[in-house]
N, C-alpha and C positions, 0 to 999 in steps of 0.2 A: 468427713469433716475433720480438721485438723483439730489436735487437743489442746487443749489451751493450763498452762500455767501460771498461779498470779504467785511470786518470789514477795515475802514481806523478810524484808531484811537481805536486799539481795544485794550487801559492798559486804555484810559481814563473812565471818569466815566458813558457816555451811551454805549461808543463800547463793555465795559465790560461787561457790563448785556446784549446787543444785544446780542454776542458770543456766550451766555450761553444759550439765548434761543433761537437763531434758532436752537443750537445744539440741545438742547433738541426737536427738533419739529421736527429732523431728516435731517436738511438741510448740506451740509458739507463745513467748516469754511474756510475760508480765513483768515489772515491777510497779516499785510503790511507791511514792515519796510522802510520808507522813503530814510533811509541812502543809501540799497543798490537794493531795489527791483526796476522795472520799471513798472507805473500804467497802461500804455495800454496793456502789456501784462498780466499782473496780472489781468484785468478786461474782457481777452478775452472769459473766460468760464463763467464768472459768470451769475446768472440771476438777481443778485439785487447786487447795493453797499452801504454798510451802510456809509452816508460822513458823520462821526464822529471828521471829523479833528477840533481842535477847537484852535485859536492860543492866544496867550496874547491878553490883551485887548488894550493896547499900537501899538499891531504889526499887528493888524484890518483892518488899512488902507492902510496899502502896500502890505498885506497877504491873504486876506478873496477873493477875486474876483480871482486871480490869480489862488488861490489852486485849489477854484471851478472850473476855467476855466480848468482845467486838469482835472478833476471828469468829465465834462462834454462831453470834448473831448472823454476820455476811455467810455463812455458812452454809445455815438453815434453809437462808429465802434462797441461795442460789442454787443450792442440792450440792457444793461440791466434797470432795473431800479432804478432809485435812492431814494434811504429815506434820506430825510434831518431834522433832530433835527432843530424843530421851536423853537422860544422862542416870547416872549411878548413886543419885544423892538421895534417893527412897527408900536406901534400901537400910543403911545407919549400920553404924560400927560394929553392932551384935552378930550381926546374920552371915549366917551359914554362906557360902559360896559354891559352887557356883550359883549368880544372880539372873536370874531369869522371869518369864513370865507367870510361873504361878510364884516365883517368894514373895513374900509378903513383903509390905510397906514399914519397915520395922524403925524409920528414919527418928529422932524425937529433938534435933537440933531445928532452927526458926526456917535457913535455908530447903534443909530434907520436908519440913513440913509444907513449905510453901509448892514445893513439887509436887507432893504428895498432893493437897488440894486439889493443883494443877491439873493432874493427871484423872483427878476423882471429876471434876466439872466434864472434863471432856466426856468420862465414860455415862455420864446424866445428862450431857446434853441433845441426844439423838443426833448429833454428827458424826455421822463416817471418819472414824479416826484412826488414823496409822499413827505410831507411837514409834519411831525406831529408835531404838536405847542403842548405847553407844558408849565407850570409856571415853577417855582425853584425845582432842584434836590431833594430829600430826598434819600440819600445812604443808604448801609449795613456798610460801612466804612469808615471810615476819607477821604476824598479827595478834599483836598485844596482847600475847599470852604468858604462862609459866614454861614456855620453849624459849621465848622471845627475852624474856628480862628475869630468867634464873637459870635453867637447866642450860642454853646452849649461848648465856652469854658472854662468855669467854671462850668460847671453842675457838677462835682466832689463837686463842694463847694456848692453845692444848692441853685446856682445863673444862672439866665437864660438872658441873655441880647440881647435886642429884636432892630435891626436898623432903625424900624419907627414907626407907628403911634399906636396902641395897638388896638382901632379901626376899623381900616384900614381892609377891606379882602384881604387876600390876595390867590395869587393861587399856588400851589405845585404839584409834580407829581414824585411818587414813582419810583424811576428808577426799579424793576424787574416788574410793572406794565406797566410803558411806555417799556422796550424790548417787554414784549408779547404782546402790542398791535401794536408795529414794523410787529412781525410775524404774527399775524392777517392779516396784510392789505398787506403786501408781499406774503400771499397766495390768494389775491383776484385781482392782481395787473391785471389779464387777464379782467377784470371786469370792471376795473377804466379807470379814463379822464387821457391825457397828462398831465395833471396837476392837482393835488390836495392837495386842504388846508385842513386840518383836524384837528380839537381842541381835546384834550385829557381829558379827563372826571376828571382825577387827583382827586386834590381835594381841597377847597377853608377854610382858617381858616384866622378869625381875629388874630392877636398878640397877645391876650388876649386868646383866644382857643388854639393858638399851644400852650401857654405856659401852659392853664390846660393840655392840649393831655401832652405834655413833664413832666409834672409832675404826670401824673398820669400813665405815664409808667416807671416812677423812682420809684413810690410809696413815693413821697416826695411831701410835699409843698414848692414851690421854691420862690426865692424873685428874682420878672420883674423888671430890671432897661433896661432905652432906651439908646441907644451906644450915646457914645457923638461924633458928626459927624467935630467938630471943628479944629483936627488934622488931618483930609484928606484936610480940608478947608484950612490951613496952608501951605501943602503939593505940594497942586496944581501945585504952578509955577516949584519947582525943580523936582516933581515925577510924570512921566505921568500916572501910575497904580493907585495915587490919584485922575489924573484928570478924569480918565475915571472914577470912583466908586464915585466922586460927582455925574457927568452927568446921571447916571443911580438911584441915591438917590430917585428919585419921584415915583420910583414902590415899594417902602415902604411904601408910603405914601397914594398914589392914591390907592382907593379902587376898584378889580378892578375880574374877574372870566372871564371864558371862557365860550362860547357857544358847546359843544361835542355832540350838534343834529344825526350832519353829522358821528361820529362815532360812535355814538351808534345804528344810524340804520345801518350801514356798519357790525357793530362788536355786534350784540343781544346777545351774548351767552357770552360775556366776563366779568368777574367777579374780580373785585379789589380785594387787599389785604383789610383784614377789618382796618381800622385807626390804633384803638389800637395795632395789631399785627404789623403793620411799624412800630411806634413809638418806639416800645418797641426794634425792630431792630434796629433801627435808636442812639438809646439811648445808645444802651448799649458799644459799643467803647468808651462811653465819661464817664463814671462813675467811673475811678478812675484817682486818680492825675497826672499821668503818661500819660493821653491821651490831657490834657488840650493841648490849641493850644494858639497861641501870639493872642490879641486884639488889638484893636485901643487905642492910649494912654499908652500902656504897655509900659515896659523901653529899649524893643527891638524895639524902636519907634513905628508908624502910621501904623499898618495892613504890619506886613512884609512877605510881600510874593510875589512872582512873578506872579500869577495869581489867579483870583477870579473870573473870567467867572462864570456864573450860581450862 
């Protein structure tokens, strides 16, 4: 019997690249359309759900638990399993690096808490859960991110503008690498615990490295300036999409990598895209004038955009 997949969030930018490759793995697709489809039914054949839903950063605290709780509900009655896109915000500014599956949840900001919950409901709710943590997105195309409308949007003009420390490591994770290693571990899920943390191998670059990587898959030498963070700081009292993207500021700063022990012996055979070959993906929607995106400080004011998740 072929397997079946249900993608909840499958235009955004991990459902996307999931889609593609459980297709490709031979699994057969689901989505979802909120508006009119209903999840317990929609979840009754499946054998895995991708919870891809990911909402504004402002709408976290009345959104994020609730949604789940309905993931988790269709979950139950239908026995399947769920992969939930981890991120880095549990783990908070103090903690030791490398971040992995046994460090603790040390987060104590509203976003890191609300993950933290997040992450806590799953592992009480007796659903089969993959957890695959991850650093920041690296796309194939523009999607309303801090690649999209700070870091690569002036790469047109051979300026690369980087939101902290140059320093700093930071950690990243190719979204068609993080899908296939989704499909990985959703064909071994007979195998796994009720619960699993799993760090993704991705891949870890100071500011000063992504910006050689970015320019040497320009074929340019680019000029690093550091985003001036003064007009979110402004921002704060009247815009809550400022308030949340100060509160998360310190994973630019904080140096910081993942532990992918746990997935690399899970997953021996699986093999990243080489750097330079993302990069040069990564890049290339952004290298003419026509793809540039608003920045922080720009005259269409402070970072305008409704969402910057990831």
């Amino acid at each position: 019997m072929r397997k079946s997949v249900l993608i909840l969030g499958s235009t955004g930018r991990f459902g996307r690249h999931a889609a593609e490759a459980f297709w490709n793995a031979g699994w057969g697709i689901r989505s979802f359309d909120r508006q009119h489809d209903d999840l317990d039914q929609a979840a009754q054949e499946a054998d895995v759900i991708v919870a891809a839903w990911n909402p504004p950063y402002p709408d976290w605290a009345e959104t994020v638990l609730p949604l789940h709780a309905q993931i988790q509900r269709a979950a139950r009655a239908s026995g399947a399993t769920v992969i939930l896109p981890g991120n880095v915000y549990v783990y908070g500014a103090e903690t030791p690096a490398p971040w992995g599956p046994k460090t603790p949840h040390y987060a104590t900001n509203p976003l890191g808490k609300i993950r933290t919950a997040l992450e806590r409901s799953y592992r009480d709710s007796g659903v089969q859960t993959i957890v695959l943590r991850a650093g920041d997105f690296l796309d194939t195309e523009p999607s309303d991110s801090w690649l999209d409308k700070v870091i690569l949007s002036k790469l047109s003009k051979g300026q690369l503008i980087y939101p902290g420390r140059l320093d700093a490591a930071h950690a990243w994770a190719y979204l068609p690498d993080l899908a296939q290693a989704a499909v990985m571990l959703a064909e071994q899920r007979g195998e796994l615990e009720q619960f699993n943390d799993i760090a993704f191998p991705g891949v870890t670059m100071t500011g000063s490295e992504f910006a050689d990587a970015v320019g040497a898959a320009t074929g340019r030498t680019l000029r690093v300036t550091q985003m001036p963070w003064w007009p979110l700081q402004l921002a704060r009292p009247f815009w809550p999409m400022g308030r949340c993207l100060m509160e998360m500021r310190y994973l630019w700063d904080v140096p910081h990598a993942l532990d992918s022990a746990r997935f690399r012996a899970l997953c021996p055979t699986f093999r990243p895209t080489p750097v330079d070959e993302a990069m040069a993906k990564l890049v290339h929607p952004f290298l003419t004038p026509e793809s540039s995106g608003g920045s922080v400080g720009s005259r269409g004011g402070p970072l305008s955009v409704t969402s910057l998740t990831r």
